[in-house]
ZAPA-839921 format. One line per field, with one value per atom (N, C-alpha, C, O, CB): residue in three letters; x, y, z. Coordinates in steps of 0.2 Angstrom, whole numbers. Atoms other than C-alpha are relative to their C-alpha. Glycine has a CB too. Layout:
<banus>
rest = [ALA ...]
east = [X ...]
north = [Y ...]
up = [Z ...]
</banus>
This chain:
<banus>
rest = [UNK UNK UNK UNK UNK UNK UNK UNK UNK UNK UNK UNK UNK UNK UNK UNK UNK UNK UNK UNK UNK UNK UNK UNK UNK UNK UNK UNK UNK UNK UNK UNK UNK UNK UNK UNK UNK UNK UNK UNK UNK UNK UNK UNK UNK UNK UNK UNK UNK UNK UNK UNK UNK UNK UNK UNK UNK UNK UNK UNK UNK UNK UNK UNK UNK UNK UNK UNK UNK UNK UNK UNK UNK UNK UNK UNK UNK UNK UNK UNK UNK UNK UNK UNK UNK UNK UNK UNK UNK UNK UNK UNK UNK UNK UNK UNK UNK UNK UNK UNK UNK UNK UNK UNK UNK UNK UNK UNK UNK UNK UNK UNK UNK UNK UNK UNK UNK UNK UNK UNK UNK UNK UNK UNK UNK UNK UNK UNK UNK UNK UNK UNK UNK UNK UNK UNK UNK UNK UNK UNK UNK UNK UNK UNK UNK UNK UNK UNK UNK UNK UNK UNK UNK UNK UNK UNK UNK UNK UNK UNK UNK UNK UNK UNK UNK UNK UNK UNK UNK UNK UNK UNK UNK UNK UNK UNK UNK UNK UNK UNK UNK UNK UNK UNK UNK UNK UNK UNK UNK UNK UNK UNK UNK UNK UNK UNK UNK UNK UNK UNK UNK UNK UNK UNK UNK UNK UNK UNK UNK UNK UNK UNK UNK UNK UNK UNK UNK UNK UNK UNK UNK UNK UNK UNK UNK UNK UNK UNK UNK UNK UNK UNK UNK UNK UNK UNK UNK UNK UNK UNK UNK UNK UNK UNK UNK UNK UNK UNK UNK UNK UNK UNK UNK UNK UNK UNK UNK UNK UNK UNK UNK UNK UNK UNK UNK UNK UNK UNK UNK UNK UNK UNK UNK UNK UNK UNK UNK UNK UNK UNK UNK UNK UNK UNK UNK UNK UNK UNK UNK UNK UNK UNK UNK UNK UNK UNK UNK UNK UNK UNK UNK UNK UNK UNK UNK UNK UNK UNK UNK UNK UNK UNK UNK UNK UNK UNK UNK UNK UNK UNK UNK UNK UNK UNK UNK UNK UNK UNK UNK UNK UNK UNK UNK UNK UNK UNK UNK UNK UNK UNK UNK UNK UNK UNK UNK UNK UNK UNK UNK UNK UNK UNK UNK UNK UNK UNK UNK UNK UNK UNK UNK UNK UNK UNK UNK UNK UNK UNK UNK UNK UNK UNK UNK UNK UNK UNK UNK UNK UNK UNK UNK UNK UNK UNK UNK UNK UNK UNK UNK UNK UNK UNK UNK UNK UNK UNK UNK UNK UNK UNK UNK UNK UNK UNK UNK UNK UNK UNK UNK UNK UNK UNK UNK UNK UNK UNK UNK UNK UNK UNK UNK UNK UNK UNK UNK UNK UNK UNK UNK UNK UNK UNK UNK UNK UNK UNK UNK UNK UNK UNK UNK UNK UNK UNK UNK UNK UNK UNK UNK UNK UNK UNK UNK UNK UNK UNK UNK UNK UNK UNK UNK UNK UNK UNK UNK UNK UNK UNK UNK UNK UNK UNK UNK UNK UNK UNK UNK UNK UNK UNK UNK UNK UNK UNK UNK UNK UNK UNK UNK UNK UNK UNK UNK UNK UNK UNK UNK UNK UNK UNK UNK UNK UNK UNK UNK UNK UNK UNK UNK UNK UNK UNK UNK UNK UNK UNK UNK UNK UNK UNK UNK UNK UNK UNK UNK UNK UNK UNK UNK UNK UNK UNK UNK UNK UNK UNK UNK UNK UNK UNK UNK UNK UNK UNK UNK UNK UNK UNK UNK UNK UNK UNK UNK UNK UNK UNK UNK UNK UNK UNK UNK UNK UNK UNK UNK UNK UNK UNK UNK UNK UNK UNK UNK UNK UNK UNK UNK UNK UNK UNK UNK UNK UNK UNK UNK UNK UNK UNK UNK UNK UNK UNK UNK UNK UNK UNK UNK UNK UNK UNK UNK UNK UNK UNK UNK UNK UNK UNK UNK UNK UNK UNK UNK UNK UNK UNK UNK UNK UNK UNK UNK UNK UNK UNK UNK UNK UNK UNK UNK UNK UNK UNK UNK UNK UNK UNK UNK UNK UNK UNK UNK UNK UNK UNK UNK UNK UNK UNK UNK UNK UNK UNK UNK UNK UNK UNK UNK UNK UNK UNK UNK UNK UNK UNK UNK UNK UNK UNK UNK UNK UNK UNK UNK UNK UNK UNK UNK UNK UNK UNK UNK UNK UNK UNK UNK UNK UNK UNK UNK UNK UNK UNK UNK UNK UNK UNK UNK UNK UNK UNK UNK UNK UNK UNK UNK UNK UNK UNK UNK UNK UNK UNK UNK UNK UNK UNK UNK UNK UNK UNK UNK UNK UNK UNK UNK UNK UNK UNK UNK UNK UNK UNK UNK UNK UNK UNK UNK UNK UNK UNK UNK UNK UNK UNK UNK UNK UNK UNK UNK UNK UNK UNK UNK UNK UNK UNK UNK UNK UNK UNK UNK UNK UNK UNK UNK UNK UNK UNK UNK UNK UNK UNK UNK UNK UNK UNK UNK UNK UNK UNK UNK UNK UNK UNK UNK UNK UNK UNK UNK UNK UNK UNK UNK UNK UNK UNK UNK UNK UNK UNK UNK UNK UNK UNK UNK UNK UNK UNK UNK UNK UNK UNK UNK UNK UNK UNK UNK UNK UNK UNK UNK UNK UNK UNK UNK UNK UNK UNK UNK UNK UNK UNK UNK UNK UNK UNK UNK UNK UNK UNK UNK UNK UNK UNK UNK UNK UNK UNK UNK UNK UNK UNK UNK UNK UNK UNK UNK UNK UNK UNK UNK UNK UNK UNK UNK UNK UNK UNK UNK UNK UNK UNK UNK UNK UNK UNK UNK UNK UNK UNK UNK UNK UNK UNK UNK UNK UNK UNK UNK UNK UNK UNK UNK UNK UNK UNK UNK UNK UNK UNK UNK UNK UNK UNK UNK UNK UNK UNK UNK UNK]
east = [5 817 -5 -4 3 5 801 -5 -7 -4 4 790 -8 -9 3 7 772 -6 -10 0 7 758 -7 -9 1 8 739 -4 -4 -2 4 727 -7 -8 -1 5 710 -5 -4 3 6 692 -1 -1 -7 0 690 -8 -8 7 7 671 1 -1 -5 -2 675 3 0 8 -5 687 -3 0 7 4 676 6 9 -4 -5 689 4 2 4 -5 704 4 3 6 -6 716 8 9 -5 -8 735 4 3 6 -6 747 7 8 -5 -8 765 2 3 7 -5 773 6 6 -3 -7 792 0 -2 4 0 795 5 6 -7 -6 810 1 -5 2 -1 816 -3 -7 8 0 815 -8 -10 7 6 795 -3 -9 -3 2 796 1 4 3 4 786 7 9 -10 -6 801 -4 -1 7 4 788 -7 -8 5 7 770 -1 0 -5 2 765 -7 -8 3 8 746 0 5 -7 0 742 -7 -8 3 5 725 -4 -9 -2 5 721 1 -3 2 -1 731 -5 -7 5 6 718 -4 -8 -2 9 704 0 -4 0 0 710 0 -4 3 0 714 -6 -9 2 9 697 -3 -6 -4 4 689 1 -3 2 -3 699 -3 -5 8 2 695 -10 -12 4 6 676 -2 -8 -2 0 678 2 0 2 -3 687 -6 -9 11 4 673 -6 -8 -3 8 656 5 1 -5 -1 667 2 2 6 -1 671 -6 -12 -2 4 667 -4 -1 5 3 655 -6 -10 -3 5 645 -3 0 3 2 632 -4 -9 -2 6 623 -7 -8 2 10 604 2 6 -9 4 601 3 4 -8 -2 607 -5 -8 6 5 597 5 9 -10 -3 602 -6 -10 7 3 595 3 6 0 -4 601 -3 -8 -3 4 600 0 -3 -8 1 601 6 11 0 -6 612 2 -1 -2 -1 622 8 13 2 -5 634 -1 4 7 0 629 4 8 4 -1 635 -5 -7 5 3 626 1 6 1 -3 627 -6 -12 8 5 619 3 9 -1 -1 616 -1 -5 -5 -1 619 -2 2 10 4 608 2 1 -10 -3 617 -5 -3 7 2 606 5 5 -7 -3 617 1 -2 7 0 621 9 14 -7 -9 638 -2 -6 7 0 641 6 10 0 -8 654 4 9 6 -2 658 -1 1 0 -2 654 5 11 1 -7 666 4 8 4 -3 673 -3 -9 -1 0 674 0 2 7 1 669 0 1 -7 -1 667 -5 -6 7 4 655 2 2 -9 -3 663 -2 -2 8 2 659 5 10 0 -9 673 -4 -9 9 3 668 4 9 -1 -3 672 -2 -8 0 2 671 -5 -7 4 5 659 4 0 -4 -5 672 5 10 5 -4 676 7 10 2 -7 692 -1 -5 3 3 692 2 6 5 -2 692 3 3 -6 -5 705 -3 -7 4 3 703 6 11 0 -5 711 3 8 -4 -2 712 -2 -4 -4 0 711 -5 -4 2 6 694 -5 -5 -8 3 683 4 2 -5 -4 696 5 7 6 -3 704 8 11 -2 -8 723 2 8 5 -4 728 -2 0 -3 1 720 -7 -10 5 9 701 -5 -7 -4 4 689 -5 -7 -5 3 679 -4 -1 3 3 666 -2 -2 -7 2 662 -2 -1 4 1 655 2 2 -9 -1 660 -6 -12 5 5 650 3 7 -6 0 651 -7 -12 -1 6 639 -1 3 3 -1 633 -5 -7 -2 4 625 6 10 -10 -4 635 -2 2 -1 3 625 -4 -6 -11 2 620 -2 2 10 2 608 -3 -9 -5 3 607 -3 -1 4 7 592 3 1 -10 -1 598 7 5 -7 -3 616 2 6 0 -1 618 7 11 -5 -8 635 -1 -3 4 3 633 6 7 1 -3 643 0 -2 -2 1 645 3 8 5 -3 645 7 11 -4 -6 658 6 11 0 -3 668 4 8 -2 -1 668 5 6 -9 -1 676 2 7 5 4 668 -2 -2 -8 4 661 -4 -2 4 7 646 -2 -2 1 5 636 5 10 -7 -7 646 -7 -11 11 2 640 3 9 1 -5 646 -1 -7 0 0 648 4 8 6 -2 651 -4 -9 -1 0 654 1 5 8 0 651 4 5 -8 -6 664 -2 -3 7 2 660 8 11 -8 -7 677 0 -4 3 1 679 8 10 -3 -4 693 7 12 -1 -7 707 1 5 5 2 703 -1 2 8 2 697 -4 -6 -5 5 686 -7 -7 3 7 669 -4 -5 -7 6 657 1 3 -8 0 658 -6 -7 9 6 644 3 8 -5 -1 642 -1 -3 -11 1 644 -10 -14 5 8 627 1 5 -4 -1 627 -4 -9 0 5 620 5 10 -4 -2 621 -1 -4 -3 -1 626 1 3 7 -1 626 4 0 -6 -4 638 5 11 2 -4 643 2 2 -2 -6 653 -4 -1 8]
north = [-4 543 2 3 6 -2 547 4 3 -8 -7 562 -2 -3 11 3 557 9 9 -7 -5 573 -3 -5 5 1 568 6 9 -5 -6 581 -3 -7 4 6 573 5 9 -9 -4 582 -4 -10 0 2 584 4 8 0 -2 588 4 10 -8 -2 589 9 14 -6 -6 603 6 11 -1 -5 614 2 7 6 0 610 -6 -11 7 4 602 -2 1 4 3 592 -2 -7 -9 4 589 -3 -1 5 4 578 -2 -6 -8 4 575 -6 -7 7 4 560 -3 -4 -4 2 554 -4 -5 2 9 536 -1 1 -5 2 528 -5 -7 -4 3 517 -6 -9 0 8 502 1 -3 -4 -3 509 1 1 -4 -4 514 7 10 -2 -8 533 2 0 1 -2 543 7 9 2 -7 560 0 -4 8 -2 565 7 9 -5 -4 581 1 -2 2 0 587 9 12 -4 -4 603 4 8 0 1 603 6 9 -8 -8 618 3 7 4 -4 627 2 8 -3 1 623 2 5 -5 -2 626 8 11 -3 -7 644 3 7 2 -2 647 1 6 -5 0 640 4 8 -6 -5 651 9 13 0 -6 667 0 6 -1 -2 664 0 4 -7 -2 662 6 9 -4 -7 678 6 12 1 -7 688 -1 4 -3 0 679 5 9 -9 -4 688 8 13 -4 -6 704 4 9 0 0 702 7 7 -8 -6 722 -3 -8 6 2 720 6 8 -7 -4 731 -3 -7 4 1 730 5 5 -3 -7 745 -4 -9 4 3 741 5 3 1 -2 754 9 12 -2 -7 770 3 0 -1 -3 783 8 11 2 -11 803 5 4 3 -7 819 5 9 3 -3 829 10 13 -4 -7 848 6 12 -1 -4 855 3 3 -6 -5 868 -3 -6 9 4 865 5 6 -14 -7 880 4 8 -1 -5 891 -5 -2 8 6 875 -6 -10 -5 4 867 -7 -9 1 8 847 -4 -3 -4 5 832 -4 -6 -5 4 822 -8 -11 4 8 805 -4 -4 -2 4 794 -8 -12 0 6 779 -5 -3 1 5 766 -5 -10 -5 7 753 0 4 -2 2 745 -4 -7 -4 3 740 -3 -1 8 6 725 5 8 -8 1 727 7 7 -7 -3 744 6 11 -1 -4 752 4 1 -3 -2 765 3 8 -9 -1 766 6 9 -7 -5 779 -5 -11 6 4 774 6 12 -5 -3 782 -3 -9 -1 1 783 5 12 0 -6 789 -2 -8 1 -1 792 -2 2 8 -2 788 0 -3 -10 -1 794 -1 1 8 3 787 1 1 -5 0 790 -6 -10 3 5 778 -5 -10 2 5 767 -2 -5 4 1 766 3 2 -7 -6 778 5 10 5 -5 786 8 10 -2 -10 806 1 -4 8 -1 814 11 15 -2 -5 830 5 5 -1 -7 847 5 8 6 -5 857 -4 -1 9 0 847 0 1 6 -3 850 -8 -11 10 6 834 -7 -11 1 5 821 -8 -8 5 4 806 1 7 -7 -2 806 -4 -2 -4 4 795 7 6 -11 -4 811 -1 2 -1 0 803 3 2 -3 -6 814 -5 -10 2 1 809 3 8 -1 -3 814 -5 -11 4 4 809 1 7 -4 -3 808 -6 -12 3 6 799 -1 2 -1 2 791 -4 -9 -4 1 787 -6 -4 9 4 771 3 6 -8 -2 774 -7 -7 7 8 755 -5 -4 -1 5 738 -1 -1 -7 1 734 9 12 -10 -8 752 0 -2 6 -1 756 7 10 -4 -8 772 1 -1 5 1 774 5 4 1 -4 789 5 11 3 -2 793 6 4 -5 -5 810 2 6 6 -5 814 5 3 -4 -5 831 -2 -8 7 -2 832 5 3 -4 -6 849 -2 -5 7 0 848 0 -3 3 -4 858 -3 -2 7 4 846 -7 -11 0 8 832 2 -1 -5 -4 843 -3 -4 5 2 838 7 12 -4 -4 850 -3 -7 3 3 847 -6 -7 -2 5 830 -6 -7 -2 5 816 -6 -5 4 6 798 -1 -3 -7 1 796 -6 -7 7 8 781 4 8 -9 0 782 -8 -12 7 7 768 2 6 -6 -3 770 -5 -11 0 6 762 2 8 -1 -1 759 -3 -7 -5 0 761 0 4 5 -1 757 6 11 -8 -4 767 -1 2 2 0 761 -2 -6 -5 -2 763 -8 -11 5 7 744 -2 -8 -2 2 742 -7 -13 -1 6 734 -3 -9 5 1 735 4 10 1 -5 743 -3 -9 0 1 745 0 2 5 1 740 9 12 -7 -8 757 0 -4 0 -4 769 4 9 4 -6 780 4 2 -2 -2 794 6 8 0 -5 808 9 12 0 -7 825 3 0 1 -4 840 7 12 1 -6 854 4 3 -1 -5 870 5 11 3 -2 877 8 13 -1]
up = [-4 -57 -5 -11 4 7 -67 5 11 -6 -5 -60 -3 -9 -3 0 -61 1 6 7 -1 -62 -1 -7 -6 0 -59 2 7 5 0 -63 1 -3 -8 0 -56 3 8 6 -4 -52 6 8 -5 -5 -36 3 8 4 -2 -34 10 12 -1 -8 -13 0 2 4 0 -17 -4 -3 -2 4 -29 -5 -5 4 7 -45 1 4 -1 1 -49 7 12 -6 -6 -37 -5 -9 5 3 -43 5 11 -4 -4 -36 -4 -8 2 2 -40 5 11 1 -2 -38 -2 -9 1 3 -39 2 8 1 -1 -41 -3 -9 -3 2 -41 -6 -8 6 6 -58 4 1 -3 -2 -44 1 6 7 -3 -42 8 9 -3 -5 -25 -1 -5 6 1 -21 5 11 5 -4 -16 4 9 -6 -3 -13 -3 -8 -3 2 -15 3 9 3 0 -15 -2 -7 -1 3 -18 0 3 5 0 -22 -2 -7 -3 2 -21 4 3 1 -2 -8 -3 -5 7 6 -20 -5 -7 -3 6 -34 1 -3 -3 -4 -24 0 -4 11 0 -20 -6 -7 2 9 -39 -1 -2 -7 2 -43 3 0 0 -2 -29 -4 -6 8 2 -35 -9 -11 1 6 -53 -1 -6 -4 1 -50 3 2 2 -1 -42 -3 -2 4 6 -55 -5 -8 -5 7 -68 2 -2 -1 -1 -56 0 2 10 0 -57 -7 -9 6 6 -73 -5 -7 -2 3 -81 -7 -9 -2 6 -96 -3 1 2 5 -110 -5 -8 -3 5 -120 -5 -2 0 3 -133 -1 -3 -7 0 -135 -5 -10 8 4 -145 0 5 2 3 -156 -4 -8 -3 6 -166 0 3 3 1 -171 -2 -6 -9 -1 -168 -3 0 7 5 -184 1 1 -9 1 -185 6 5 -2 -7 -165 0 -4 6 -1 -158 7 11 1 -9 -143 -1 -5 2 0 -139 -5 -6 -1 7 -154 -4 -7 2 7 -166 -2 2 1 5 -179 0 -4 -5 4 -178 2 1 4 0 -173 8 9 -10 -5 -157 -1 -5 6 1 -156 8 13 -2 -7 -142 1 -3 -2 -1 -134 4 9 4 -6 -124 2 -2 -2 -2 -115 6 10 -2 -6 -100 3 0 0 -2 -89 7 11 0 -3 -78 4 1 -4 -6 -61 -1 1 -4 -1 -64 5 3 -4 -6 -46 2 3 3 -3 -41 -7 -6 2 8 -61 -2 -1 -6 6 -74 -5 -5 -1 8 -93 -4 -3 0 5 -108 -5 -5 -3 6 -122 -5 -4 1 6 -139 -7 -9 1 8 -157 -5 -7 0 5 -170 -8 -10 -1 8 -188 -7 -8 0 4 -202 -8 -7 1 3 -221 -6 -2 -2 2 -234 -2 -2 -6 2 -239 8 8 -6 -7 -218 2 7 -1 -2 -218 6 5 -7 -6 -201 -4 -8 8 1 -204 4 9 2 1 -201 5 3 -10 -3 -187 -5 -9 10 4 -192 6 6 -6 -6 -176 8 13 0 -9 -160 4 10 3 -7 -153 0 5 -4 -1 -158 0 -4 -6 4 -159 6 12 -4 -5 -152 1 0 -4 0 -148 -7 -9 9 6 -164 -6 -12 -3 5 -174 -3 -7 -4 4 -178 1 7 0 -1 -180 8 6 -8 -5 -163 5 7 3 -6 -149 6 5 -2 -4 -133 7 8 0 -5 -115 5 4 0 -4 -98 3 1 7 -5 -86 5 4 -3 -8 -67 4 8 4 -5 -62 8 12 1 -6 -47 4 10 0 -2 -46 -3 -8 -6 4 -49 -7 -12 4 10 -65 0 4 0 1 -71 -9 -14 3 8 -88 -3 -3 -1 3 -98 -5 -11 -1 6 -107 -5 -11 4 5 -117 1 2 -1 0 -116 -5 -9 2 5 -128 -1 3 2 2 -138 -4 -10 -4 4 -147 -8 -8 5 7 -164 -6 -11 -3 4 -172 -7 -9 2 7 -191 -3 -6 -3 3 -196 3 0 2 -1 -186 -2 0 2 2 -195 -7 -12 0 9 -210 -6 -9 0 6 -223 -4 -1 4 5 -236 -5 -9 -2 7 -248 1 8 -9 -2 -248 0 -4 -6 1 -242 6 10 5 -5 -233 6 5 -4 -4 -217 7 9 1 -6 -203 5 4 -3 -5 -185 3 3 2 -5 -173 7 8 -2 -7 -154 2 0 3 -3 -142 4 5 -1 -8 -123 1 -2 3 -4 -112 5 8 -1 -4 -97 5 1 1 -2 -85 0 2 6 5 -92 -5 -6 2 9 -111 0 -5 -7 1 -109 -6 -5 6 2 -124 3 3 -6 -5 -115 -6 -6 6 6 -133 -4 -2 2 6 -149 -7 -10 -2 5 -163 -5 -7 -1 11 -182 -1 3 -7 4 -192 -1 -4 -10 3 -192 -4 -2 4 7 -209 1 4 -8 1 -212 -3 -1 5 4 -225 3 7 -6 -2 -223 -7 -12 5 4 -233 3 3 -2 -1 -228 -2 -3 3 3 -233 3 0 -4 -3 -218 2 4 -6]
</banus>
């Protein structure tokens, strides 16, 4: 017996069409099967998962050094981006800070930080459109946070999240120096 698979474009059906055949040694068709509504639906379903398909991108970052925000000293960090298919969802825009040589910082008490311990800030956001663009998303950043002491170089990288910690977009490192004496 020898089992025969044909994978064949079936333009009609909007994708693939398969067909199994089993064919006897003496070459008579012992079965046929097609599976070609099957494929159809896949392919409908998969072109539907593709237009739902969440997606991010950041346009554009700058900082606002030197502001108060609660009675703390630090610096605000301005996000422009935008998110695809996320109706309905929670997301995340967050901070991760890193030293000149790229070593994430290291939090000390708990207040600015990610769960693995990096020093971190951050804000959600609630589309309230399918395609949704925020022209100036603001993360605050208390100095004394980032604990540091005296003149040091410092990198952060912005990561867009969507509601199940999806990474959507994440930025090249923005530096910038600090001088802090606590």
């Amino acid at each position: 017996m020898i089992i025969m698979i044909l994978v064949q474009n079936a333009p009609n059906m909007e994708g693939l069409q398969v067909i199994l055949l089993v064919v006897s040694l003496g070459g008579g068709i012992i079965a046929v099967a097609s599976a070609g509504k099957a494929v159809k639906e896949y392919n409908k379903k998969q072109k539907e998962l593709e237009r739902t398909k969440i997606s991010a991108t950041i346009d554009n970052i700058w900082q606002q050094f030197d502001v108060f925000n609660g009675g703390e000293k630090g610096m605000n960090i301005h996000v422009k981006f935008q998110v695809n298919n996320m109706l309905n969802l929670t997301g995340a825009c967050n901070a991760y800070f890193y030293d000149n040589n790229g070593t994430p910082l290291r939090d000390c008490n708990q207040r600015y930080c990610a769960s693995d311990g990096q020093v971190s800030s951050g804000i959600g956001f609630s589309p309230n459109y399918t395609n949704c663009a925020y022209n100036d998303c603001v993360i605050f950043m208390p100095y004394n946070e980032l604990h540091v002491i005296g003149q040091h170089n410092i990198k952060f990288k912005i990561t867009l999240f969507d509601n199940s910690i999806q990474c959507l977009a994440q930025s090249d490192y923005n530096e910038f120096n600090i001088n802090w004496q606590g």
